[in-house]
Backbone as a chain_set.jsonl record, in Angstrom:
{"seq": "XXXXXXXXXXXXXXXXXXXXXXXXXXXXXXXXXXXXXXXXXXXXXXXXXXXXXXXXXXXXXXXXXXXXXXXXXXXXXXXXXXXXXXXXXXXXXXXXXXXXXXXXXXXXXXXXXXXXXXXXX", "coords": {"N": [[106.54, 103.773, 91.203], [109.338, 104.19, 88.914], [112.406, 106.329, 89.653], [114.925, 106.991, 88.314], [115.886, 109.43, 87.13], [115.933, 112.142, 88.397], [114.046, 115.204, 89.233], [113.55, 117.41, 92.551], [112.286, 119.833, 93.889], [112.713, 121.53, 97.215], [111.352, 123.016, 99.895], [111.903, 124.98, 102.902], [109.859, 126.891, 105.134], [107.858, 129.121, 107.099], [105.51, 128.417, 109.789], [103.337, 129.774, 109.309], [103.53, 130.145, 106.74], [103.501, 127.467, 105.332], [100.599, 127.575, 106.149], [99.019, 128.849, 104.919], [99.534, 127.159, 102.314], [98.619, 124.862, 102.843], [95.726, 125.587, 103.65], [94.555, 127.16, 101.178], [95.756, 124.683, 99.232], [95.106, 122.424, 100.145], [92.882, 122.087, 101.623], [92.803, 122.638, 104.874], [92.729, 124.676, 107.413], [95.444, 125.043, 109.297], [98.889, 124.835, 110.419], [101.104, 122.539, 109.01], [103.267, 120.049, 108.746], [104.796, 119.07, 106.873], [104.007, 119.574, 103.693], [103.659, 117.805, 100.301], [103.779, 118.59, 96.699], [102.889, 116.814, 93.847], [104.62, 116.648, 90.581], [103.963, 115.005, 88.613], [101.52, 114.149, 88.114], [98.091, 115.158, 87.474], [97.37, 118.003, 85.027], [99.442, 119.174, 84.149], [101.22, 117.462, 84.261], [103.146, 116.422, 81.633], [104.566, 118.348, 81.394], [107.262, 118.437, 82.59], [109.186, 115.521, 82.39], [110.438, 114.572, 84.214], [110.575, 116.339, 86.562], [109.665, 115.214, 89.473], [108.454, 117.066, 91.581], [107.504, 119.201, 94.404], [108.702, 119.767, 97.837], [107.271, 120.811, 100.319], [108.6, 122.171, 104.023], [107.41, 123.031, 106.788], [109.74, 124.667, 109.054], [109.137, 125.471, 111.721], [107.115, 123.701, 112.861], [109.079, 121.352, 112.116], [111.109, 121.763, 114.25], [109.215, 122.076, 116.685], [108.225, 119.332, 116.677], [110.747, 118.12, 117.231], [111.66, 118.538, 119.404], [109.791, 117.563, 120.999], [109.995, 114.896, 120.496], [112.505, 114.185, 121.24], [114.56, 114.498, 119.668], [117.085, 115.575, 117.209], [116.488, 118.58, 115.343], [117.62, 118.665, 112.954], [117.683, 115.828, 112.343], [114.798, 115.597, 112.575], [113.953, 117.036, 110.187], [115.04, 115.93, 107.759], [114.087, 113.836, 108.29], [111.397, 114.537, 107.322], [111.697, 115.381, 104.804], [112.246, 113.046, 103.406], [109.666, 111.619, 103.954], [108.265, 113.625, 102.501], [109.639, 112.839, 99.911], [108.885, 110.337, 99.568], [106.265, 110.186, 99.067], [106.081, 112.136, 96.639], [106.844, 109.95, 94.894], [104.597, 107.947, 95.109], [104.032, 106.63, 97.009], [101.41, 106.507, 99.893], [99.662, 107.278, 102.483], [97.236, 108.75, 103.602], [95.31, 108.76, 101.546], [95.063, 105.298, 101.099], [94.68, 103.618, 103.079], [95.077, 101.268, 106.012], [97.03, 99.332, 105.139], [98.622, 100.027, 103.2], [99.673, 102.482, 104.694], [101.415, 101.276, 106.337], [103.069, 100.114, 104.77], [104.338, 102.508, 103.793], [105.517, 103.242, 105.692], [107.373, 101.256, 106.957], [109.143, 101.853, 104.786], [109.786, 104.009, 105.189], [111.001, 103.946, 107.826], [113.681, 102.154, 107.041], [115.115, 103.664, 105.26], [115.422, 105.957, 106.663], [117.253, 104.357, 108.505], [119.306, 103.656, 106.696], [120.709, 106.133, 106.417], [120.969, 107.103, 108.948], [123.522, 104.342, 109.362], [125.15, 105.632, 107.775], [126.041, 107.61, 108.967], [124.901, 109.919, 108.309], [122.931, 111.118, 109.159]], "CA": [[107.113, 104.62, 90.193], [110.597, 104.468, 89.489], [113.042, 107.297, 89.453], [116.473, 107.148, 88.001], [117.126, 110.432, 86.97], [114.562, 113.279, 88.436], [114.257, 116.6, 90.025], [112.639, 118.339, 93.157], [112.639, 121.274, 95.088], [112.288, 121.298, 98.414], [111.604, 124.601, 100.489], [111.815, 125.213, 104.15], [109.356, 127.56, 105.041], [107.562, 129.127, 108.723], [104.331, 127.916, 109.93], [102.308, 131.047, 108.645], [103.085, 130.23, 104.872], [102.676, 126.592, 104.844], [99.102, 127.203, 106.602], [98.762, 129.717, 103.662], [99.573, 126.241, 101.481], [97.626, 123.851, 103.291], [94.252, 126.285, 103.411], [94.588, 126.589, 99.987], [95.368, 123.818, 98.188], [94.483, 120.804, 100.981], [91.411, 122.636, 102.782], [92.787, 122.939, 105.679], [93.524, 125.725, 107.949], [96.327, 125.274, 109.975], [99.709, 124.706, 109.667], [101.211, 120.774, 109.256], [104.784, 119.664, 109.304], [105.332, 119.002, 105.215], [103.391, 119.346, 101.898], [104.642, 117.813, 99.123], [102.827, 118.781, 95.192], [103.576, 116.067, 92.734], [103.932, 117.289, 89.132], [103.668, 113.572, 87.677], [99.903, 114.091, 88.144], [97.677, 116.339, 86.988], [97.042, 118.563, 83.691], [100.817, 119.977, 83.623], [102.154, 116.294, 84.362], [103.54, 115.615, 80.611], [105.791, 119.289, 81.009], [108.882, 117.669, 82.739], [108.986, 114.03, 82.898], [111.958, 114.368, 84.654], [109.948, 116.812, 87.465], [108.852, 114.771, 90.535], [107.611, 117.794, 92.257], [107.664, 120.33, 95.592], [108.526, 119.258, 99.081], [107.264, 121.96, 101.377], [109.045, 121.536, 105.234], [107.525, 124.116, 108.121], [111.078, 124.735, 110.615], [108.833, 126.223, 113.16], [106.731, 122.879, 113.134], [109.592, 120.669, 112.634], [111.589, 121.912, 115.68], [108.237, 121.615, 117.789], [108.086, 117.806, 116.941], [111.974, 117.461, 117.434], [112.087, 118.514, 120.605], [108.644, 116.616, 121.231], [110.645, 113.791, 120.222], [113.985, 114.02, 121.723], [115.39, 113.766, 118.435], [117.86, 116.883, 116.989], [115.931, 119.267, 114.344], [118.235, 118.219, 111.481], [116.556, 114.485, 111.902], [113.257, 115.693, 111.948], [113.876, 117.671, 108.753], [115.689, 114.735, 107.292], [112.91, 112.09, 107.781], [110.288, 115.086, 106.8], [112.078, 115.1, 103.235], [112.29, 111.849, 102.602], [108.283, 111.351, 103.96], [107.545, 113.885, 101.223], [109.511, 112.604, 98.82], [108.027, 109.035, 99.125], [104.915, 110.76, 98.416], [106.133, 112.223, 95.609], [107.256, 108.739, 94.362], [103.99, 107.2, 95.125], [103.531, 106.498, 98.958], [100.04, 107.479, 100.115], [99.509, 106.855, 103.927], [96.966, 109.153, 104.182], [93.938, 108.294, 101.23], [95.125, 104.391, 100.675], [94.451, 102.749, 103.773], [96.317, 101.154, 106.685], [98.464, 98.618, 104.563], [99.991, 100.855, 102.425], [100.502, 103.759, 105.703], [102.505, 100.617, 107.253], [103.866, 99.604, 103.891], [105.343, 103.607, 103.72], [106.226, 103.579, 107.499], [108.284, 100.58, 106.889], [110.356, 102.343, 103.727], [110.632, 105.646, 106.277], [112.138, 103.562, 108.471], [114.572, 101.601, 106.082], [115.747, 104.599, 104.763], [116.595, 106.497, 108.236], [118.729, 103.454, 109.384], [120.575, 103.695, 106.006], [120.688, 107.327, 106.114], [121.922, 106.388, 110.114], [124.005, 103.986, 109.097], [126.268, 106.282, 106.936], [126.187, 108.753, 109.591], [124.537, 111.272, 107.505], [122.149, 112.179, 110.425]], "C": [[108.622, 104.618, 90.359], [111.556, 105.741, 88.877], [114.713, 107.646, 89.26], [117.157, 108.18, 87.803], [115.751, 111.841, 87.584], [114.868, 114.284, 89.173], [113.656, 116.675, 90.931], [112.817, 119.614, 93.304], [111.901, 120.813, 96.321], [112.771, 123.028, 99.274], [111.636, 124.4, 102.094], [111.262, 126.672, 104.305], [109.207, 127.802, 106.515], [106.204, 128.63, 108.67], [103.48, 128.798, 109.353], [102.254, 130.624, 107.356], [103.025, 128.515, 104.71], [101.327, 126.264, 105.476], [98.539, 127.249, 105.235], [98.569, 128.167, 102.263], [98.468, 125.452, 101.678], [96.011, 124.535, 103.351], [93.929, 126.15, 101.86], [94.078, 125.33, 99.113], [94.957, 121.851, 99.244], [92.979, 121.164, 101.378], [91.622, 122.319, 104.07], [93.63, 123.483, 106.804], [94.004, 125.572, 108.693], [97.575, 124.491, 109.734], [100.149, 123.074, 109.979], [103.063, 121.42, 108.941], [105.312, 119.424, 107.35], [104.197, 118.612, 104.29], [103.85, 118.712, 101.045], [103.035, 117.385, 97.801], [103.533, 117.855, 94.452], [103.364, 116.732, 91.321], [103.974, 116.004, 88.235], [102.074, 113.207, 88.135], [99.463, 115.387, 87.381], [97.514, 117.207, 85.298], [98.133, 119.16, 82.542], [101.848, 118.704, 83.707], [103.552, 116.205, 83.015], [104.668, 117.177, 80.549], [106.725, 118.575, 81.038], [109.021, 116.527, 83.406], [109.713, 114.081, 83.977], [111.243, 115.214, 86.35], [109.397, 116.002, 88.566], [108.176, 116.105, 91.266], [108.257, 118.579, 93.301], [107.683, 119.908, 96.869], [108.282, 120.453, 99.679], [107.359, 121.449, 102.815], [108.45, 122.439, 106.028], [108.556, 123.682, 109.045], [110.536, 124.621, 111.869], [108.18, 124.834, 113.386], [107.61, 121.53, 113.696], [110.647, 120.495, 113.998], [110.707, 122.064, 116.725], [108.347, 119.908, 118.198], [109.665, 117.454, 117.231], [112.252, 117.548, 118.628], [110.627, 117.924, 121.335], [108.978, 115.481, 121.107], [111.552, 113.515, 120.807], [114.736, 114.025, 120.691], [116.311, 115.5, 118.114], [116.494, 117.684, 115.395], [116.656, 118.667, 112.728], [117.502, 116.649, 111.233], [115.19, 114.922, 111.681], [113.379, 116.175, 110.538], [114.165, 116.942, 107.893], [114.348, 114.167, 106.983], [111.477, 112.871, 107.187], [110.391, 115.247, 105.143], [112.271, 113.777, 102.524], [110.203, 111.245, 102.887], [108.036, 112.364, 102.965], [108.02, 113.537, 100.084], [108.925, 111.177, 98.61], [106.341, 109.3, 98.95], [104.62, 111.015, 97.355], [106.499, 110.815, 94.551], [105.957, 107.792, 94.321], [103.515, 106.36, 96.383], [102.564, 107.35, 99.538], [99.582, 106.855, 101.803], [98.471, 107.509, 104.502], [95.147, 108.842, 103.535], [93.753, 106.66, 101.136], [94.727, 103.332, 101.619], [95.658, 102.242, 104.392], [96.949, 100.107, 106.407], [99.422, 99.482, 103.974], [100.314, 102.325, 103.624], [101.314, 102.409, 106.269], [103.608, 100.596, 106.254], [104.949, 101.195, 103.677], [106.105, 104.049, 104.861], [107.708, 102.968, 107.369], [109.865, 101.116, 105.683], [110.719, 103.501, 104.245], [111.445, 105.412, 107.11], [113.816, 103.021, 108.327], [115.415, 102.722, 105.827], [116.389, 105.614, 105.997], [117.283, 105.817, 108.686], [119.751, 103.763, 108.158], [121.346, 105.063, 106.185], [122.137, 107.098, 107.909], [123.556, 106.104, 110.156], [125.215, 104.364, 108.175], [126.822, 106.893, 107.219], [126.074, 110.14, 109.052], [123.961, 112.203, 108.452], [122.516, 111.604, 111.551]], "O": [[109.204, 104.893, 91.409], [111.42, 106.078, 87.701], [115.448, 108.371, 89.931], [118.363, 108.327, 88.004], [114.802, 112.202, 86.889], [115.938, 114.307, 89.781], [112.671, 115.964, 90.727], [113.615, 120.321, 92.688], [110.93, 120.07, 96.467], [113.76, 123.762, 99.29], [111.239, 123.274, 102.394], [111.881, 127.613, 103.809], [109.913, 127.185, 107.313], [105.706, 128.41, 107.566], [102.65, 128.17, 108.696], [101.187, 130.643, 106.742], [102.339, 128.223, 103.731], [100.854, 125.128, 105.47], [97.933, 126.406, 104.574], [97.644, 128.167, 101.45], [97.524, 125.336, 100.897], [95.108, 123.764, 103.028], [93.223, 125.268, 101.371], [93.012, 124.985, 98.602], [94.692, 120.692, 98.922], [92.068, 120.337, 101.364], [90.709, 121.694, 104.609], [94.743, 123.092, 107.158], [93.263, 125.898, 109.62], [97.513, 123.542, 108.952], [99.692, 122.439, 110.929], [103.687, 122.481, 108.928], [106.406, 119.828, 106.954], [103.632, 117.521, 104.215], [104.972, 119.181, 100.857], [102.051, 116.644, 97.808], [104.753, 117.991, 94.353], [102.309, 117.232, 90.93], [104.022, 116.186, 87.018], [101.648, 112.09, 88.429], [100.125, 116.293, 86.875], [97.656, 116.391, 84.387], [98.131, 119.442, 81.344], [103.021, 118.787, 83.343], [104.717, 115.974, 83.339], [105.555, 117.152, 79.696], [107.209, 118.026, 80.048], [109.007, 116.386, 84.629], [109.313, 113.293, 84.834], [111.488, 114.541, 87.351], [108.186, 116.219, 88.549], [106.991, 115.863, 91.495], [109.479, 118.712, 93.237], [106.56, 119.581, 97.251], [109.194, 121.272, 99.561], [106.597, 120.546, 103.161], [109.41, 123.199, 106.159], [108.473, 122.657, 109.721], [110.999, 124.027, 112.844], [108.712, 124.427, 114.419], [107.439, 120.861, 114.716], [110.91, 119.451, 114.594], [111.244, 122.207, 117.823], [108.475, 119.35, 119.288], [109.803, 116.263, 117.51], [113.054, 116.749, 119.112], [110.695, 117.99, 122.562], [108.201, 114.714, 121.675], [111.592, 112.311, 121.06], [115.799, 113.425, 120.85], [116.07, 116.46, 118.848], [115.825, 116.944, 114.674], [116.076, 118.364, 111.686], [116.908, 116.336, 110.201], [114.539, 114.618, 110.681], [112.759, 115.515, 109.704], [113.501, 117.174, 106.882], [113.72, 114.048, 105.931], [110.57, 112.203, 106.691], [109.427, 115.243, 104.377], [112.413, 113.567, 101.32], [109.616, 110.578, 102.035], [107.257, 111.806, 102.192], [107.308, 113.704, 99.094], [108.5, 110.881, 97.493], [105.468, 108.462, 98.721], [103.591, 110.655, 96.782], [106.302, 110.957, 93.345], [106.064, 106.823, 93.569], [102.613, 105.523, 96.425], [102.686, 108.563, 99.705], [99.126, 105.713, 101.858], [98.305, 107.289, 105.702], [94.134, 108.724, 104.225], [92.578, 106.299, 101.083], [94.437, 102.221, 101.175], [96.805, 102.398, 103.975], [97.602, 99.67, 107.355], [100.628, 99.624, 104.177], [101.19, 103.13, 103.308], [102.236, 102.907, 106.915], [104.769, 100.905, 106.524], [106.151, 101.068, 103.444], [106.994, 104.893, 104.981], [108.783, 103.548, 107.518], [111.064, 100.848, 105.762], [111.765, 104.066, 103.925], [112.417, 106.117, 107.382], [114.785, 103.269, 109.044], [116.562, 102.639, 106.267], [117.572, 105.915, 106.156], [118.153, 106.314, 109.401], [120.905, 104.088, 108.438], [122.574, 105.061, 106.095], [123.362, 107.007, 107.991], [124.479, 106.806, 110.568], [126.105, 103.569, 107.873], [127.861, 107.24, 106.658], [126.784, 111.132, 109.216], [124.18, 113.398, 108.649], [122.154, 112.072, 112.63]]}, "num_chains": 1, "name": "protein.A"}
């Protein structure tokens, strides 16, 4: 899917309310590291073309895995917004099988060296 001119939102939330998300609308109870709702699916798709959708981030999660990582909290949060928005774009790593989770690994990675590379993070 390509995206020249589009919108999100993206929230940063605590682990309590994106369980609250993930019980809900995934089925299952406990909390994960990022949601993201596409609105280019679905029944309300044709509102706002222009709408890609909702990144939801848990802090409290991603500063578990950052310092599980060695890495600073601002990277984890970083590469957790760009893994939901290649979701929202059409990157499925989780129902598609393990070509396309390498084939979205490989564009998570791409995109943190550029990101790197600019010295953004």
């Amino acid at each position: 899917m390509g995206c020249t001119s589009s919108e999100l939102s993206i929230s940063i939330v605590g682990d309590r309310s994106i369980r609250v998300l993930n019980r809900e609308y995934l089925q299952k109870d406990r909390p994960t590291n990022v949601i993201s709702f596409s609105m280019q699916e679905g029944e309300f798709s044709h509102l706002n073309p222009y709408m890609l959708g909702d990144v939801v981030i848990s802090a409290d999660t991603a500063a578990r895995e950052a310092e599980e990582g060695g890495i600073t909290f601002y990277e984890r949060v970083v590469f957790l917004m760009l893994h939901g928005i290649l979701h929202l774009t059409g990157y499925d790593h989780e129902r598609s099988g393990e070509k396309e989770a390498q084939r979205m690994e490989a564009r998570e990675t791409e995109l943190m060296k550029l990101l790197k590379s600019e010295d953004h993070v």
